[in-house]
C-alpha positions in Angstrom: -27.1 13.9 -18.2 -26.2 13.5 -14.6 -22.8 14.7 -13.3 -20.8 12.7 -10.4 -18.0 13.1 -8.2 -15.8 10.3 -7.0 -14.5 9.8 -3.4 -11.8 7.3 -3.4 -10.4 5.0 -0.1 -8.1 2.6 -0.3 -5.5 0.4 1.3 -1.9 1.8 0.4 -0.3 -0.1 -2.5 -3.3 -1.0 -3.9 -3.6 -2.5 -7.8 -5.1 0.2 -10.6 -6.6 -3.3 -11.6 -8.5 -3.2 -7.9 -9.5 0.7 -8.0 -10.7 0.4 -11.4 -12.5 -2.4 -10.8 -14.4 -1.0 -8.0 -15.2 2.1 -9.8 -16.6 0.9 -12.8 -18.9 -1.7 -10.3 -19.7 1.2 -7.9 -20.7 3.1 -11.3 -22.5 0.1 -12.8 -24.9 0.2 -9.9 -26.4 3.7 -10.9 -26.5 3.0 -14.6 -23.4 5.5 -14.9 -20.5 6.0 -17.0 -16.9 7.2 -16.1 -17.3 10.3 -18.8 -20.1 11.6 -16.2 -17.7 11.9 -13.3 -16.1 15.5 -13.4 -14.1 14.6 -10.1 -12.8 12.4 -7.9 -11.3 13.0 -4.3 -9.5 11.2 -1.2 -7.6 12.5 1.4 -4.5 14.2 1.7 -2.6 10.9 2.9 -3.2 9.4 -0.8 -2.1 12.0 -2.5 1.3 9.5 -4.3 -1.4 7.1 -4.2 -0.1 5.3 -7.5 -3.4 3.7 -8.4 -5.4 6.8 -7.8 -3.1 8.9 -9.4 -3.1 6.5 -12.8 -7.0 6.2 -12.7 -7.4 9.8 -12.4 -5.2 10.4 -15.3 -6.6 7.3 -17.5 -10.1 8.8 -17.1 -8.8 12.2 -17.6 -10.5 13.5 -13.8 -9.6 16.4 -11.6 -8.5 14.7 -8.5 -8.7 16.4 -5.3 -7.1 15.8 -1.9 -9.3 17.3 1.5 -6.8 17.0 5.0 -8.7 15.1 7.4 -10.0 17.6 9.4 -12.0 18.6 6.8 -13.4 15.5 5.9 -14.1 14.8 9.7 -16.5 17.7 9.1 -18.8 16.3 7.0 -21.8 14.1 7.7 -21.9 10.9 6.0 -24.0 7.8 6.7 -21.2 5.1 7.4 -19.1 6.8 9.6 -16.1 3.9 10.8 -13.5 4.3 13.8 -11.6 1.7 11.6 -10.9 4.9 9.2 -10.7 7.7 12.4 -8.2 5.7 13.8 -6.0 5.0 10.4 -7.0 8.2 8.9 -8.0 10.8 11.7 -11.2 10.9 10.3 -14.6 8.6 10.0 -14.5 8.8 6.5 -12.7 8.9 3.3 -14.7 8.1 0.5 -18.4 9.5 1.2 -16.8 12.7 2.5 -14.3 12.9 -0.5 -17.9 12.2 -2.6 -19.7 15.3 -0.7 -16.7 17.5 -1.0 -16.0 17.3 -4.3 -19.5 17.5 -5.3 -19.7 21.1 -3.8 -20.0 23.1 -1.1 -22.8 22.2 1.3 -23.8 18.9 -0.4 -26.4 17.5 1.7 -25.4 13.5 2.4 -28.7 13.0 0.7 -26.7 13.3 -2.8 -24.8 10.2 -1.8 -25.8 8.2 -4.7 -23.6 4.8 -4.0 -22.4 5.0 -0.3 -19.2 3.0 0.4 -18.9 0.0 -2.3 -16.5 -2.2 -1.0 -13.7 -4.1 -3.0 -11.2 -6.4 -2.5 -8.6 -6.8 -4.7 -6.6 -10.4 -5.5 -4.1 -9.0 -3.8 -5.9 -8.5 -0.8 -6.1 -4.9 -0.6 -9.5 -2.9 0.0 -10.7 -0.3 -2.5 -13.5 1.9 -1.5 -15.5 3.9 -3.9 -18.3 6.3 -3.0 -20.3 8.4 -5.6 -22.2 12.1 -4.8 -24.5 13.7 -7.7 -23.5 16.7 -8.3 -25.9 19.3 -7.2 -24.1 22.7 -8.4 
């Protein structure tokens, strides 16, 4: 069986209802479940993300936080000044994905690259989902 990682975005305040929503789409679009993910990852700025935090812990994930410099650093196919300039970096989620799937994960392993949600409260979620390679 196939093992993921998670890289998480999101707008601040968002509903677990929201996150877990998009997860469980973003995961639905490979044929996935959440007991394949080993980890999920954002960026240091979400780190008393509530909604992360609880969907980490309801799914029972390692959650890990990169700064942005070192998510800047990564290659990733939807790279967004939108993010840079909120964030410092071009991307949150994919990077997150890579990172957390391993060193040197090739963007290649990107599996679901930047689903999109938005909640009814009008806050963004953003899910992306690397295959674990090591």
């Amino acid at each position: 069986m196939s093992e993921f990682t998670i890289g998480l975005g999101c707008d601040r305040g968002v509903l677990l209802e929201t996150l877990r929503a998009a997860v469980q789409a973003a995961l639905a679009t490979i044929g996935a479940q959440p007991r394949q993910v080993v980890a999920a990852a954002s960026i240091t700025l979400k780190k008393d993300e509530v909604a992360l935090l609880a969907l980490a812990q309801e799914n029972g994930w390692p959650l890990h936080f990169y700064e942005a410099h070192e998510l800047a650093a990564v290659e990733v196919p939807h790279p967004s000044e939108t993010v840079r300039r909120y964030t410092g970096t071009p991307s949150v989620s994919e990077a997150a994905a890579l990172l957390a799937a391993g060193p040197d994960t090739p963007m290649t392993a990107l599996v679901v690259e930047k689903h999109k949600l938005k909640g009814a409260d009008g806050r963004n979620a953003t899910v992306s989902i690397a295959r674990k390679t090591s």
